[in-house]
C-alpha positions as CSV (number, residue, x, y, z in Angstrom):
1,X,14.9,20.3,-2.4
2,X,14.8,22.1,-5.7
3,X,17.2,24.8,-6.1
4,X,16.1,28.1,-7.3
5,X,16.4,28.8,-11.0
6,X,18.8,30.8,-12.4
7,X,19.4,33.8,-14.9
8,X,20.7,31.3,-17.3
9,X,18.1,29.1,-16.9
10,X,15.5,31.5,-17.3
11,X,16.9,32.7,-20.5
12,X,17.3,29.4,-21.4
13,X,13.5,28.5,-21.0
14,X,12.5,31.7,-22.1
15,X,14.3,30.7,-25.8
16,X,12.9,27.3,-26.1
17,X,9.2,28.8,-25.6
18,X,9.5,31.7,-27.5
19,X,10.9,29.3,-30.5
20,X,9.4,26.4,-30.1
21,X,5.8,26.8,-29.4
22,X,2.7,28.4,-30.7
23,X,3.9,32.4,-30.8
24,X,0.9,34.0,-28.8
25,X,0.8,31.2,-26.4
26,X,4.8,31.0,-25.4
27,X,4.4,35.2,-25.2
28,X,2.4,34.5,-22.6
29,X,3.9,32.0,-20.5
30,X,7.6,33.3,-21.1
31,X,6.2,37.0,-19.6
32,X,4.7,35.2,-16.6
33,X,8.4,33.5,-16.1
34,X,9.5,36.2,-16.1
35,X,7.3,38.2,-13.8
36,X,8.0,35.3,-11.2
37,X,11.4,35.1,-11.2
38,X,11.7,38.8,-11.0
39,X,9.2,39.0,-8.2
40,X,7.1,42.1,-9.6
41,X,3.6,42.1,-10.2
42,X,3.0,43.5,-14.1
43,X,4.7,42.4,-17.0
44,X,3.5,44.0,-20.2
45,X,4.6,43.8,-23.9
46,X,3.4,46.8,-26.1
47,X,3.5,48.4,-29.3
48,X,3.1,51.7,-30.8
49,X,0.2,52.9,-33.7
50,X,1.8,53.9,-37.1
51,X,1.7,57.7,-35.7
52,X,3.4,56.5,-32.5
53,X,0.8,58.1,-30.3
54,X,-0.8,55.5,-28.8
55,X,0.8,51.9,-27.2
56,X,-1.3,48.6,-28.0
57,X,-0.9,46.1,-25.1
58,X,-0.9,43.3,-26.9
59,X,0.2,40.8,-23.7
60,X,0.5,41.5,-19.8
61,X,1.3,38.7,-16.9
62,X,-0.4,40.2,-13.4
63,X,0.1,38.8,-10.4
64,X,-2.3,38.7,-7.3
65,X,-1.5,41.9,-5.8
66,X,-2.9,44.0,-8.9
67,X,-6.8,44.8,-9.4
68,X,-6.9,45.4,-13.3
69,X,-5.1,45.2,-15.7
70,X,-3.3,47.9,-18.5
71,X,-6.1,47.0,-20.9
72,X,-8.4,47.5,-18.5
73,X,-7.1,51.5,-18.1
74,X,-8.2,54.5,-20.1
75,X,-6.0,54.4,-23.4
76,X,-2.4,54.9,-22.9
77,X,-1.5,57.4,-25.4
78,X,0.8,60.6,-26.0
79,X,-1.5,62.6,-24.0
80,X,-1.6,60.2,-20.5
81,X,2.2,59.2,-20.8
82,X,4.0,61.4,-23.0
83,X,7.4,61.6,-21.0
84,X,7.5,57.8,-21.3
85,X,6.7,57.8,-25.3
86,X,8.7,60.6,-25.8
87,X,11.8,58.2,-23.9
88,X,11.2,54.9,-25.5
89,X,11.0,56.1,-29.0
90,X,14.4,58.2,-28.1
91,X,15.9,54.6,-27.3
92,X,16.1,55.4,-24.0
93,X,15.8,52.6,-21.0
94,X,13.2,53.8,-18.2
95,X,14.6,52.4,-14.9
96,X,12.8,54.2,-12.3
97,X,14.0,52.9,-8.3
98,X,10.7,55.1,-6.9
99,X,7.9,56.7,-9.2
100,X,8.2,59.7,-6.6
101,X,11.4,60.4,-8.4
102,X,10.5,60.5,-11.8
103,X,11.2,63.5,-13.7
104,X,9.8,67.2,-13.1
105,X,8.7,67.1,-17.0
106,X,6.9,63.7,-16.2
107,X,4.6,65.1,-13.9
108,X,1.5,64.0,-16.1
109,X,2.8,60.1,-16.7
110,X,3.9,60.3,-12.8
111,X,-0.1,61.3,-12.0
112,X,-1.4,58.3,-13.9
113,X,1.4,56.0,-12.4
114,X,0.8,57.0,-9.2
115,X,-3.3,56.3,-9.8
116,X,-2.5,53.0,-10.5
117,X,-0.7,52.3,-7.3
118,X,2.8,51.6,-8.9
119,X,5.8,52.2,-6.4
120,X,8.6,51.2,-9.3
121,X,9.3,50.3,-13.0
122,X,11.6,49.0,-15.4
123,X,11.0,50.0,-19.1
124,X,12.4,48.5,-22.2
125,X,12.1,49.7,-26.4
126,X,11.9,46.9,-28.9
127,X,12.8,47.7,-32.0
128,X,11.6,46.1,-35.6
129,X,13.2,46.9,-38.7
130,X,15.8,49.4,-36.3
131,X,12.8,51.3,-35.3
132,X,11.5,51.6,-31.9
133,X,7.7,50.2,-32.7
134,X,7.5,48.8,-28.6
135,X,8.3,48.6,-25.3
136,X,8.3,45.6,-22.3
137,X,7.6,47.0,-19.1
138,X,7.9,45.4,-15.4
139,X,5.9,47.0,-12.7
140,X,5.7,47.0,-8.8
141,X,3.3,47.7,-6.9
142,X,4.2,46.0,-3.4
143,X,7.9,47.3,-3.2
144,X,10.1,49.7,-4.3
145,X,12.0,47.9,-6.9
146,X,15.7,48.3,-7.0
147,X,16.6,46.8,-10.4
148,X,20.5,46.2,-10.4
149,X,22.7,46.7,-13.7
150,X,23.6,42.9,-14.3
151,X,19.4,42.4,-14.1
152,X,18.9,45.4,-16.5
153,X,21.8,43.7,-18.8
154,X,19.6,40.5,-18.7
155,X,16.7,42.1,-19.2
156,X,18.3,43.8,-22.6
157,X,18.9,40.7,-24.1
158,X,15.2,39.1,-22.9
159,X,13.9,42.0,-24.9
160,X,15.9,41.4,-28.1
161,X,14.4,38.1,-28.1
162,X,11.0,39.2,-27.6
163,X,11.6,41.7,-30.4
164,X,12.6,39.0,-32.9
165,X,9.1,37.0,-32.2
166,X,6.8,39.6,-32.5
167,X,8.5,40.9,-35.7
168,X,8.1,37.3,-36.7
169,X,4.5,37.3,-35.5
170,X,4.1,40.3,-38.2
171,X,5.7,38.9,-41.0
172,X,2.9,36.2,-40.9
173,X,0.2,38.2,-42.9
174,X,2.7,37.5,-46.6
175,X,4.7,34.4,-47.8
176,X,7.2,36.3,-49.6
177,X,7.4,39.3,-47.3
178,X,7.7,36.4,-44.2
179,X,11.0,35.0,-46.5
180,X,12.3,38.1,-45.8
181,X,12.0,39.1,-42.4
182,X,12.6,35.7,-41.1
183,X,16.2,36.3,-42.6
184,X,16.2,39.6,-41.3
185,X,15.3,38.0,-37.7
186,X,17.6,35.5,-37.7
187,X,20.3,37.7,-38.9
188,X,19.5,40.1,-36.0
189,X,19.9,36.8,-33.8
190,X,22.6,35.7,-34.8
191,X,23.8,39.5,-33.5
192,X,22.5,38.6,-30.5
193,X,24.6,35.4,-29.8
194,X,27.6,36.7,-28.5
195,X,25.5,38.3,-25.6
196,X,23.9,35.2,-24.5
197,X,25.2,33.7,-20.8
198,X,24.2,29.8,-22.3
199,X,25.6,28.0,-25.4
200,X,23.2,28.2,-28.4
201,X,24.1,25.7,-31.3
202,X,22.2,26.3,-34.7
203,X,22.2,23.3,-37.0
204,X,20.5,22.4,-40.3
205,X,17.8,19.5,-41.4
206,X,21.3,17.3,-41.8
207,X,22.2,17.9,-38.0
208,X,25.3,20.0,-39.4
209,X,26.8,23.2,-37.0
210,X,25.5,26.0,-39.0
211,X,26.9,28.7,-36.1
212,X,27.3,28.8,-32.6
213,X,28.0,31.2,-29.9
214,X,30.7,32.7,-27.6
215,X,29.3,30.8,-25.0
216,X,29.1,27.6,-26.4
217,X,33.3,28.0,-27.8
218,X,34.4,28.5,-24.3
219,X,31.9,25.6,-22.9
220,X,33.7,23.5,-25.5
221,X,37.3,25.0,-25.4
222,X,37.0,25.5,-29.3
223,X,36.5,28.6,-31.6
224,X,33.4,28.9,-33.7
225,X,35.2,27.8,-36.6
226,X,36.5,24.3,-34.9
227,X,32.6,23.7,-34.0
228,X,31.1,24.9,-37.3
229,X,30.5,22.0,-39.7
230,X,30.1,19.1,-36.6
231,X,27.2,17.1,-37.2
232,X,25.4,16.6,-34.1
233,X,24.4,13.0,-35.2
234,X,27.7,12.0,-35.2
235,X,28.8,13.8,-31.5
236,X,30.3,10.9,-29.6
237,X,29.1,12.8,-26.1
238,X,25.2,12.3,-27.5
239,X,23.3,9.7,-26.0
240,X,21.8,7.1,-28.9
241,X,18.1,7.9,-27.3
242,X,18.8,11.9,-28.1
243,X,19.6,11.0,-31.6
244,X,16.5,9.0,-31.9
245,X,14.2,11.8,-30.2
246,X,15.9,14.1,-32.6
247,X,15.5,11.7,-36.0
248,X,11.5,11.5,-34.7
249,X,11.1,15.3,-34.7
250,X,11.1,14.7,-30.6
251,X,12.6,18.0,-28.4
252,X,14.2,16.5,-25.5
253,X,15.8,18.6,-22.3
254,X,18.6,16.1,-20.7
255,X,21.7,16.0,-18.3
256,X,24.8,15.2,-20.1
257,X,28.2,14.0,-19.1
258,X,30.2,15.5,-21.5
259,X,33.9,13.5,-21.3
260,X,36.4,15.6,-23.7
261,X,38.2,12.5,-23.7
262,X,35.9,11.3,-26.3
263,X,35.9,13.7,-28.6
264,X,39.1,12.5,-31.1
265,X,38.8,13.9,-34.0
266,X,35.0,15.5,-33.8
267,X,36.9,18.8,-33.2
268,X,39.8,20.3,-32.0
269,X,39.4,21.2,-28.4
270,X,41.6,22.7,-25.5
271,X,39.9,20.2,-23.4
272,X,41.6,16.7,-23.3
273,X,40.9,14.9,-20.1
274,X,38.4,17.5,-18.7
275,X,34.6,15.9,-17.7
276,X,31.9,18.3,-17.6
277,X,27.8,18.2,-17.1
278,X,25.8,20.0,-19.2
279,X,22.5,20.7,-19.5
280,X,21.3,20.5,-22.9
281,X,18.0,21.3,-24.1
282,X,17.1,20.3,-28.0
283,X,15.0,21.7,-30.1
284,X,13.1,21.4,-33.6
285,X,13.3,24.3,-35.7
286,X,10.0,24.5,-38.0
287,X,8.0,27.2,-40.0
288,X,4.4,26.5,-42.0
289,X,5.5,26.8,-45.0
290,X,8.6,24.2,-45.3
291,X,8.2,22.5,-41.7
292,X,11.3,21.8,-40.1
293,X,14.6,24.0,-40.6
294,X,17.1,22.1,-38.5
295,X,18.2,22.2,-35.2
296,X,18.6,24.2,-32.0
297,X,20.8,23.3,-28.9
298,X,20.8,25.6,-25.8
299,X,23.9,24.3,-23.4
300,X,24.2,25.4,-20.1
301,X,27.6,24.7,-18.3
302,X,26.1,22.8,-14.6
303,X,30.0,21.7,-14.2
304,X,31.3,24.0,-11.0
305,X,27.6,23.4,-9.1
306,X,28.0,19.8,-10.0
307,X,31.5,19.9,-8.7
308,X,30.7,22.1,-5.5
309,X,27.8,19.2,-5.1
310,X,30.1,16.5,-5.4
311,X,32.9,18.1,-3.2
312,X,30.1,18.4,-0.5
313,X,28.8,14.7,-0.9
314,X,32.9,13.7,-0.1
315,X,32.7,15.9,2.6
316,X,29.9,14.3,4.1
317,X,31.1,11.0,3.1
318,X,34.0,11.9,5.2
319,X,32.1,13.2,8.0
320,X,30.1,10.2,8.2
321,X,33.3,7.7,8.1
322,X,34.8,10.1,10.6
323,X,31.6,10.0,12.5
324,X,31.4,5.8,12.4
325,X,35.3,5.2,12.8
326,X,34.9,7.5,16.3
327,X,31.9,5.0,16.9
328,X,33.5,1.9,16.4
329,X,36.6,3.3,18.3
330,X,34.2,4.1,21.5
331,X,32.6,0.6,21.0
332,X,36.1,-0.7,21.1
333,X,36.9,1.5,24.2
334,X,33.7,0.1,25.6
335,X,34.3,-3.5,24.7
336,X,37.6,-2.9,26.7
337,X,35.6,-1.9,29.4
338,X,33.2,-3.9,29.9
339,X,35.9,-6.8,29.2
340,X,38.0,-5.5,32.2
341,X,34.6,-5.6,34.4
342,X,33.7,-8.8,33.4
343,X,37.0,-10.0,34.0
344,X,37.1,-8.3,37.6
345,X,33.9,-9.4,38.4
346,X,34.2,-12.8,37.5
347,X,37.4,-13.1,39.3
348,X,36.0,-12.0,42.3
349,X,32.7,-14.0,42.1
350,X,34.4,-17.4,40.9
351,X,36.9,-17.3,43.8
352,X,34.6,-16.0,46.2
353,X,32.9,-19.9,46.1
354,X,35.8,-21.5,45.1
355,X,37.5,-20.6,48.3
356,X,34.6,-21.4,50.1
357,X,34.5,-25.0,48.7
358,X,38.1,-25.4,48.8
359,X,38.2,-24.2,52.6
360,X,35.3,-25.9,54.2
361,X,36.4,-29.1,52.6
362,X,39.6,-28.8,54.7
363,X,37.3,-28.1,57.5
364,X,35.3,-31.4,56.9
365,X,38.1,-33.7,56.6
366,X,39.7,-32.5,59.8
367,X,36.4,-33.2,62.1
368,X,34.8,-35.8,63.4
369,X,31.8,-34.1,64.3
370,X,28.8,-35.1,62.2
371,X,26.6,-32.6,62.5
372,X,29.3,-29.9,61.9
373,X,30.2,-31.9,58.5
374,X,27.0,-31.8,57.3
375,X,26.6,-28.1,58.3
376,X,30.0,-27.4,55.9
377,X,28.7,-29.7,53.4
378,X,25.8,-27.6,52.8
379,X,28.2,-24.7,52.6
380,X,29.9,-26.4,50.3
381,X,26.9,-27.6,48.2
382,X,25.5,-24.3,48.3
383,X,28.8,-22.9,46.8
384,X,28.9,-25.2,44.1
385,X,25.2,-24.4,43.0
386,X,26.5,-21.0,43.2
387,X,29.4,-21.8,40.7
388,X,27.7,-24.0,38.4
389,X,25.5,-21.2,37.8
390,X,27.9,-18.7,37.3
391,X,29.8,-20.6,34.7
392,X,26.5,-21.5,33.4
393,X,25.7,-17.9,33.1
394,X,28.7,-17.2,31.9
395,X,28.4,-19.7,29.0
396,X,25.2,-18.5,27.9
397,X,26.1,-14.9,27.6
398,X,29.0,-15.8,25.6
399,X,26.5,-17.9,23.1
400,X,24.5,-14.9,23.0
401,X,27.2,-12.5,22.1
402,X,28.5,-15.2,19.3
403,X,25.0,-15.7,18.2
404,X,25.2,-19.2,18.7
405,X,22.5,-19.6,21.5
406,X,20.0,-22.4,20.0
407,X,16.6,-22.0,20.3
408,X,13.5,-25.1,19.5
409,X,10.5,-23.8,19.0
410,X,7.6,-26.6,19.7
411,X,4.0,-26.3,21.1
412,X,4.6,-26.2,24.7
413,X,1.7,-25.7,28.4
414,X,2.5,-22.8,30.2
415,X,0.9,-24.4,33.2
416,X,3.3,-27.5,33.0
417,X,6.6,-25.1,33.1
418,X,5.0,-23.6,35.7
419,X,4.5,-26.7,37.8
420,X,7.9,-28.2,37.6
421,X,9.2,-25.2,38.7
422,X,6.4,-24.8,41.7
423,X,8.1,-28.6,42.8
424,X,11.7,-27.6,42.8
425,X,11.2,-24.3,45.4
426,X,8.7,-26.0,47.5
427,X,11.7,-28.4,48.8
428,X,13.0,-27.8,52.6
429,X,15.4,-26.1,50.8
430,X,13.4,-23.0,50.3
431,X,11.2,-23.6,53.0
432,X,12.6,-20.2,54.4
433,X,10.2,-18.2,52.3
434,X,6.3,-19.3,50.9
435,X,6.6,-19.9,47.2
436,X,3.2,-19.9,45.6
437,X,1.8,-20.9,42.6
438,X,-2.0,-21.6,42.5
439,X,-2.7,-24.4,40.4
440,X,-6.5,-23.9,40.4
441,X,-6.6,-20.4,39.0
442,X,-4.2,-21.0,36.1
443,X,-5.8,-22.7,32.9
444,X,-3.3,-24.7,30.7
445,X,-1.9,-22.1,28.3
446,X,-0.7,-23.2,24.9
447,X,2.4,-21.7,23.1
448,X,4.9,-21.9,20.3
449,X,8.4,-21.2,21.9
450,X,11.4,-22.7,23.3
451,X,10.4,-24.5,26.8
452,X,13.8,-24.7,27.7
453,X,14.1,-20.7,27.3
454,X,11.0,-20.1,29.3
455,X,12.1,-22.4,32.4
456,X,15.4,-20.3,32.3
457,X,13.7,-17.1,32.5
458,X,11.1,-18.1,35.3
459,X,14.0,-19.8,37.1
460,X,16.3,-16.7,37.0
461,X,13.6,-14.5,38.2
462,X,12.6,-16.7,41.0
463,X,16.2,-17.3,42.0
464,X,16.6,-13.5,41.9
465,X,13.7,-13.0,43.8
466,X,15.3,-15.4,46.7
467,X,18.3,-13.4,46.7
468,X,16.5,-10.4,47.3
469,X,14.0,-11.0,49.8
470,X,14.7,-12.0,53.5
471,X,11.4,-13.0,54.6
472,X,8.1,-13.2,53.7
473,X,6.7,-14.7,50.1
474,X,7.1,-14.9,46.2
475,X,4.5,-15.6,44.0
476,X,4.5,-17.2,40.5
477,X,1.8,-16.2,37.8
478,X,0.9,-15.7,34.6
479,X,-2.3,-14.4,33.0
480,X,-3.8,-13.8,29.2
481,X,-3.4,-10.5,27.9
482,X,-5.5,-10.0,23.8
483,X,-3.1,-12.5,22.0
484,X,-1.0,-12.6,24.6
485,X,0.6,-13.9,27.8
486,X,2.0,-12.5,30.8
487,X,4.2,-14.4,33.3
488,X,5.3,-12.7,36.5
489,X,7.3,-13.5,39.7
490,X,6.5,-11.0,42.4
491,X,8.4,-11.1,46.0
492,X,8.3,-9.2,49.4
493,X,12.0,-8.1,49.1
494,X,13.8,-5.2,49.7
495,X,13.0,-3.6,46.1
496,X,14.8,-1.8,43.8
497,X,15.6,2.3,43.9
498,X,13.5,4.2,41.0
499,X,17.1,5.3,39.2
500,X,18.0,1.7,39.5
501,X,15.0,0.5,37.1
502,X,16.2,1.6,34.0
503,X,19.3,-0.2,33.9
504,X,18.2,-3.5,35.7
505,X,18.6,-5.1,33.2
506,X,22.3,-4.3,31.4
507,X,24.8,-6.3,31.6
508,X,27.5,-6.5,34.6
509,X,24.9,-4.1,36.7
510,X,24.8,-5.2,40.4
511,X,22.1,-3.3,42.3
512,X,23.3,-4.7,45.5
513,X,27.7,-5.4,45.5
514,X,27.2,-7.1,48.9
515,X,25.5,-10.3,47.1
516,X,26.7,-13.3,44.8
517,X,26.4,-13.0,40.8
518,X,27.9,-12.3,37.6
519,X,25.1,-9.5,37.0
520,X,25.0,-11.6,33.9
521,X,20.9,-13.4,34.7
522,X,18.6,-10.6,34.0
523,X,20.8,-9.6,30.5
524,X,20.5,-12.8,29.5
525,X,16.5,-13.1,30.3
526,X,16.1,-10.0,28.6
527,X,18.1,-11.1,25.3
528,X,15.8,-14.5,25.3
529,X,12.8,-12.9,25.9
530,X,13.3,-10.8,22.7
531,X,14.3,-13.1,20.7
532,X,11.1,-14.9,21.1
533,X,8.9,-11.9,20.4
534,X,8.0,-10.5,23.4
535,X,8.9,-7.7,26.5
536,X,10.5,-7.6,29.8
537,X,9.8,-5.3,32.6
538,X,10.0,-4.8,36.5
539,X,7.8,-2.9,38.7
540,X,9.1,-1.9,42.4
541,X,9.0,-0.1,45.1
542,X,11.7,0.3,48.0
543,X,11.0,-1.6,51.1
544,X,7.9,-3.4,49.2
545,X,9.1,-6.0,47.3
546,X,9.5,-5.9,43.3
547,X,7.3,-8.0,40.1
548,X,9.4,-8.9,37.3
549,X,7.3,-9.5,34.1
550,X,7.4,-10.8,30.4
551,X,5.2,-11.1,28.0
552,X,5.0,-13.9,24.7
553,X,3.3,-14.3,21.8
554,X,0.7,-16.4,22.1
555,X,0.8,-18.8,18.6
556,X,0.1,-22.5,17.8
557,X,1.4,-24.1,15.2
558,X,0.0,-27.9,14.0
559,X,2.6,-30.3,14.7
């Protein structure tokens, strides 16, 4: 966001319209600067008749609030304001908090005032030739303005400005006469310098310091007389494309890094390693009759807000590393974690069929009995599908956690996948529960994906599905959904808890602690089913049984 402008700025802008521009035009937009940035709603210049009787508004700014305008009103002469006449030609400011309190020997101005629906004012003479010949006025109508001394300060030095153009604008009507009062102007603003909150530089056609102000010595850590006789072509701070706007009678309004480091033998400065950012605005000096007269340079010092800016940026910097370091510290505490689980859960789910195997083999080899040795070898073959599938998943997860996990991406028939796995849990095997997969209602589906992938998704769900569902049936499916398809496994089991769905599917998480697994199969579904572009999902209900779903991309690619 834009920050709000400042006193200095305003000045700032104030000067390089007032100089720079056509005269009755900057008047006007320099008054309506100002009557923004002082939030009041009339800003007037005027000037006084030869007699001094009557006041000549030759510019006003209004804001919204007001319904006419001071040319608009009955003439404002000796008669309808003396009190204020009678005070500005004295010299006197007119700084008045509430019109209520005005004067007793103001009653008449305070009667027209009060018509017009003013609440405050701020009053200021301008003086030509050291003669009071004007006033600029700002007016409120909305609030009671409480115009502090540092704003009434400001506001002196506004009007000395506006003073110097309108005796300028005067001067106009003869050559000779203009000669004279343009000295006498500049003269009078050269008295004016000192007071300025900015640095002004004055230089000639040659780009040599004529003068300079207070404010621009102490910017610089220089007197006047160090600065004066710099030429501003050969400053070793000034960017080659200001030069250039400057050599093509370009004004140009820039941030500079000003690095004291640089400045050698330009002049002498109290400065030596010091950086600061300025804010310089340039500007052609020209009248009608000769065209251009040098140069001007307003400088304002942006160095502590820069610095105060910068400082913050550290300090969030800092924050932020703070903020990540603490991050990475709880995803090392985590890692720990979850390595200690997986270490405990492993332990106890590869020994669990590892002392199966190694027990019932003992068993076997100590009986004769056939039909018992081919009830433990079932144990035992049971136990070993068990492991290999552990290690298996166990070897997967760590491909996916390395990023190593390949993937083959070919044109591939849903409806074959499907098959091949219909065949392998419709052996006696699994005759304990119906596993169905209707061949007739499931078209041949094309995609581009890994087949391998797919079969160990489907496979993982339908194995989970076994675990989880005493009697009754599990169905395989899958159906086309826009431009794309949706496999499902759905079983008669004992279903999973509503706060247990959201977290099916994160690694180590066992649902139930009283059956087999790494709780490794439904991370690693997830993770593959990602990769290749599509979603995972389970719907269940307690006691009902539960659908695990995915969804791919449905794509062929000519082979």
């Amino acid at each position: 966001m834009t920050p709000a402008p400042n006193i200095k700025q305003i000045i700032s802008e104030v000067i390089s319209l007032l100089f720079n521009s056509d005269e009755n035009d900057a008047i006007e937009k320099a008054i309506k600067i100002l009557l923004d940035f002082f939030n009041v709603d009339w800003v007037y210049v005027a000037t006084f008749d030869a007699e001094n009787k009557v006041a000549n508004f030759l510019y006003e700014a209004i804001s919204t609030w007001v319904d006419t305008s001071k040319e608009d009103s009955s003439i404002l002469s000796h008669e309808t304001i003396p009190w204020m006449i009678d005070t500005i030609l004295a010299g006197n400011d007119i700084i008045a908090h509430d019109i209520k309190n005005l004067p007793k020997e103001a009653y008449v101005d305070r009667k027209l005032l009060e018509s017009q629906g003013l609440l405050s004012m701020l009053v200021l003479p301008l003086s030509f030739h050291n003669r009071i010949r004007g006033f600029i006025g700002f007016d409120s109508i909305r609030i009671r303005r409480h115009w502090t001394a540092s704003e009434v300060e400001n506001l002196r030095i506004i009007s000395n400005i506006f003073s110097i153009i309108i005796e300028r604008q005067s001067a106009q009507t003869d050559i000779k006469e203009s000669r004279k009062r343009l000295l006498q102007s500049n003269t009078r603003f050269q008295m004016i310098f000192s007071n300025l909150p900015v640095g002004v530089e004055l230089y000639d056609t040659d780009g040599f310091l004529i003068d300079a102000n207070e404010a621009d010595a102490r910017i610089f850590g220089a007197s006047i007389e160090d600065l004066r006789g710099c030429n501003l072509f050969k400053n070793p701070n000034l960017d080659k494309n200001i030069v250039k706007s400057l050599r093509n009678d370009k004004d140009f309004d820039l941030p500079t890094v000003y690095y004291f480091n640089k400045v050698g033998d330009y002049f002498q400065t109290s400065f030596k390693e010091e950086i600061k950012y300025l804010q310089i605005k340039g500007l052609i000096l020209r009248d009608e009759e000769p065209g251009q007269i040098g140069y001007l340079f307003i400088i304002s010092d942006n160095t502590e807000n820069h610095l105060k800016k910068e400082m913050e940026e550290k300090l969030r910097k800092a924050e932020e590393e703070k903020l990540k370091t603490e991050l990475e510290m709880e995803k090392v505490r985590e890692a720990d974690k979850l390595k200690s689980a997986f270490l405990a859960n492993m332990s106890h789910e590869i020994r669990t069929p590892l002392n199966a195997i190694v027990g019932f083999s003992g068993i076997m080899a100590e009986t004769d009995d056939l039909e018992e040795r081919h009830h433990f070898q079932e144990i035992i073959n049971k136990n070993n599908e068990l492991l290999l599938q552990l290690i298996s998943d166990i070897l997967d997860f760590s491909k996916i956690e390395s990023g190593v996990l390949k993937y083959q991406h070919k044109n591939i028939n849903l409806k074959d996948i499907c098959l091949e796995i219909y065949n392998m849990y419709t052996t006696p095997k699994f005759s304990h529960l119906e596993f169905i997969f209707d061949e007739t209602k499931h078209p041949d589906l094309i995609l581009y994906s890994d087949e391998q992938r797919i079969k160990q998704v489907i496979i993982n769900l339908v194995s989970n599905a076994y675990k989880f569902t005493p009697q009754g049936k599990i169905i395989l499916s899958y159906n086309i959904k826009g431009q794309s398809a949706r496999v499902a496994v759905s079983d008669t089991g004992i279903g999973i808890a509503d706060e247990n769905l959201d977290k099916i599917f994160e690694r180590f998480v066992k649902i139930n602690n009283f059956t087999q697994g790494a709780g490794l199969g439904l991370t690693i579904c997830k993770t593959i089913v990602e990769f290749l572009g599509g979603e995972i999902g389970v719907d269940s209900k307690p006691g009902e049984g539960s659908t695990f779903w995915f969804i791919l991309p449905i794509s062929i690619v000519e082979e």
